[in-house]
N, C-alpha and C positions, 0 to 999 in steps of 0.2 A: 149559779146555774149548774154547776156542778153534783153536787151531792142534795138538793133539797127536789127536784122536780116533784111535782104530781101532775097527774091526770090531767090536772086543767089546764096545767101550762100549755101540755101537752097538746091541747084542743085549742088554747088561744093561738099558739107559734103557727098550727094547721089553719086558723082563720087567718090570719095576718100574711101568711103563704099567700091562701089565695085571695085576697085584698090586692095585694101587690102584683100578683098575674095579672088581674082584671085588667089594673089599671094599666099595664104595659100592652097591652094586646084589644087597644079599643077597637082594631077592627074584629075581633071575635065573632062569627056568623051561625057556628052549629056544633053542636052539643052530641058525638057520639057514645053512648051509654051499651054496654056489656059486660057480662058475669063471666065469670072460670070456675067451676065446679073439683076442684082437688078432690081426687082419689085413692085408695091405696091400691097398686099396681096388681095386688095379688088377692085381694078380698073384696075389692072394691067400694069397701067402706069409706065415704065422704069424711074429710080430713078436715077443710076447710073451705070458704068460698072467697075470691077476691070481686070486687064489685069498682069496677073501670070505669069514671067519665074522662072522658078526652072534648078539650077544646079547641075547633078547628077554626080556620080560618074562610073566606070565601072560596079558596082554591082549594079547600081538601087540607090544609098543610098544618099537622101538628103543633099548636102552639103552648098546652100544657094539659097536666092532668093529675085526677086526683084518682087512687086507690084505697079502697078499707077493706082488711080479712076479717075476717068472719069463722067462729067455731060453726060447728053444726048448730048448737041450740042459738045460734043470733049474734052472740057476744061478739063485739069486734075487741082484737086483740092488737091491732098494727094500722098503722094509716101510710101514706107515702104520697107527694107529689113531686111533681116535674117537670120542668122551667125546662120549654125547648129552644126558646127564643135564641141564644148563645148558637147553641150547634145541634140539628136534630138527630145525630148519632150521638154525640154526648150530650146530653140535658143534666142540666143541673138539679140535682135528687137529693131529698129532705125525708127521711125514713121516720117512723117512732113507735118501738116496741113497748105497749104495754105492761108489757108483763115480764120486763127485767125494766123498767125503765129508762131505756137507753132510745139518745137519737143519734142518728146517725147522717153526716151531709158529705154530698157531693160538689163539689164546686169547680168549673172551669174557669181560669185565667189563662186568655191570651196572649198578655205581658211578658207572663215570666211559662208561659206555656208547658202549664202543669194542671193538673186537677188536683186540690184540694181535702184530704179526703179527714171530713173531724166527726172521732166520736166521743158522744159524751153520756157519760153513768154514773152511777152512786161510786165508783172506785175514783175517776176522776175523768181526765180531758187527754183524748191521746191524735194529734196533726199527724198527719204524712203527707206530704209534696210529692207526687207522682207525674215522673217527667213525660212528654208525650214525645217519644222518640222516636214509635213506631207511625206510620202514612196514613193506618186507620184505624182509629181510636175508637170503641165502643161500650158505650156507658148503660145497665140496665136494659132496661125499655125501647134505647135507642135501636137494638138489635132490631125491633123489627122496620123501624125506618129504615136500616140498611139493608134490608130484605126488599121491603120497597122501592127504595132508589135501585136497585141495584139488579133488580130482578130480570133484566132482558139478558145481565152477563152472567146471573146464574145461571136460567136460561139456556144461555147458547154454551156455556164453560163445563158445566155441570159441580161447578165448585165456586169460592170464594173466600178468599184468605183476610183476616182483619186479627185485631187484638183488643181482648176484653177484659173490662178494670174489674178483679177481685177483689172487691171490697172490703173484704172483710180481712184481706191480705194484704191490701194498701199495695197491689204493684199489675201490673198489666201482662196477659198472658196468651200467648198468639192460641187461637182457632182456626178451623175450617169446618165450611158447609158444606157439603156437598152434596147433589142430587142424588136421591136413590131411585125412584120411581114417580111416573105422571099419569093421571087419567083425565078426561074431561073436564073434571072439575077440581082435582085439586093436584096438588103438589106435595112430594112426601122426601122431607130433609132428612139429613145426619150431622149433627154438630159436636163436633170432639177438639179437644186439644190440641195441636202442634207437635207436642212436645211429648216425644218418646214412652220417656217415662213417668209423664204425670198418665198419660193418654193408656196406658196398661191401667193405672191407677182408679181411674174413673171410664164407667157404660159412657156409653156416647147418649145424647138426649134426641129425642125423634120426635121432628115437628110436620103438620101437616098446615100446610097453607091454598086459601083461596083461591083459583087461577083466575078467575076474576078480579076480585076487593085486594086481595092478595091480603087479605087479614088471617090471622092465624087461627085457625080451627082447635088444633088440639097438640098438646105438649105429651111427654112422658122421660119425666126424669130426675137429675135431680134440682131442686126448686132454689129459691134464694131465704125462706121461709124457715127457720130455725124450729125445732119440732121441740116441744116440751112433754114431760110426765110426771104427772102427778105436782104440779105447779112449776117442776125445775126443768130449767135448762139442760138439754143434753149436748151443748156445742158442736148436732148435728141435723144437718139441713133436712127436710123431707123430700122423702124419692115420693114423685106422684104423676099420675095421671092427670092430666086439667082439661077439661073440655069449654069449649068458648061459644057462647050465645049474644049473639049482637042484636041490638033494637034498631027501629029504624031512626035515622038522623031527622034530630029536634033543634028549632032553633034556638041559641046559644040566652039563655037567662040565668043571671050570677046567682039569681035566689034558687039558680035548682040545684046546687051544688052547697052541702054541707059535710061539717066533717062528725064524728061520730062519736069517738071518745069522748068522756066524760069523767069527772070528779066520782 
């Protein structure tokens, strides 16, 4: 599994993902379906698109979901899902970049109260055990359930402190949200660093959220999406704009959910 992957594997491991959700989540009720439109911040040329099913329960509550990016011309280049069932700030995330063929997983254990983090590529197989040492753990996607859960002491705080898994760095690294601005209908974040001088290092990311749904309207920053030229890897993420488009809630059918890579 190492150094031989293709394509298909890559599409079988993403059926079998969700095989296995289904079947842990048989009360599943509703199927929320929305797109993210990636932009370049400064030209506004479409980068890429990511295309979000989320599988909810009869209460609203997160129980998995699948993502595929998308170039401009259609091509999906990346799939991702995520197993909230465990913890819905940290969910358990299954990445697979087409186009260096790497996957990439996340895993929460309880036990030995670590997350999991394996990646694997044509070079080989690299573990890391990432201890959970800080009170609030935030994995991916889970951000915005802690935007959710959390939102009356944003709210009333105008801030909110947690620590999020750098994946790509195998170690955990404290944040803050903090309110910038409210109007009627939405909510306009600031999400930066902790940390002095990583936080000089890197723009802060500005997210506008719902005051209603408290779903996220629109990003600008930098993304978790590795940016390529001319087929290579530049081992640099895309800064982007994303704007977010929600459908209205369908009910939940396993056959409306497929994954998209291919052989």
């Amino acid at each position: 599994m190492l150094n031989q992957y293709t394509f298909c594997i890559g599409r079988r491991f993403f059926l079998v993902a969700m095989c296995l959700t289904f079947n842990l989540h048989v009360h599943a009720a509703q199927l929320l379906s929305f797109e993210g439109k990636a932009t370049d911040p400064d030209s506004s040329a479409l980068l890429y698109t990511e295309s979000h099913q989320i599988i909810l329960d009869d209460a609203g509550h997160y129980l998995s979901a699948h993502v595929s990016y998308r170039y401009p011309n259609g091509d999906v280049f990346a799939e991702k899902t995520l197993d909230y069932s465990k913890d819905a700030l940290a969910p358990d995330l299954s990445f697979y970049d087409k186009r260096k063929n790497e996957h990439t997983y996340v895993t929460l254990n309880f036990e030995s109260n670590d997350l999991k983090v394996l990646v694997e590529n044509a070079k080989g197989k690299q573990e890391t055990n990432v201890k959970l040492d800080e009170p609030l753990v935030v994995v991916d996607a889970g951000f915005d359930r802690l935007i959710d859960s959390q939102w009356d002491t944003v709210k009333k705080d105008k801030e909110l402190k947690f620590s999020f898994l750098a994946i790509t760095r195998a170690q955990l690294i404290n944040f803050e949200v903090v309110e910038l601005t409210t109007n009627e209908t939405s909510t306009f974040l600031e999400l930066h660093p902790r940390n002095f001088f990583i936080n000089i290092l890197v723009d802060p990311i500005a997210l506008e959220y719902d005051n209603k749904t408290h779903r996220l309207v629109s990003f600008e920053g930098l993304t978790n999406i590795e940016q390529f030229i001319d087929g290579e890897g530049t081992e640099e993420n895309y800064v982007a704009r994303i704007e977010y488009s929600y459908q209205p809630l369908k009910p939940f059918v396993p056959a409306a959910i497929s994954t998209e890579i291919t052989q």
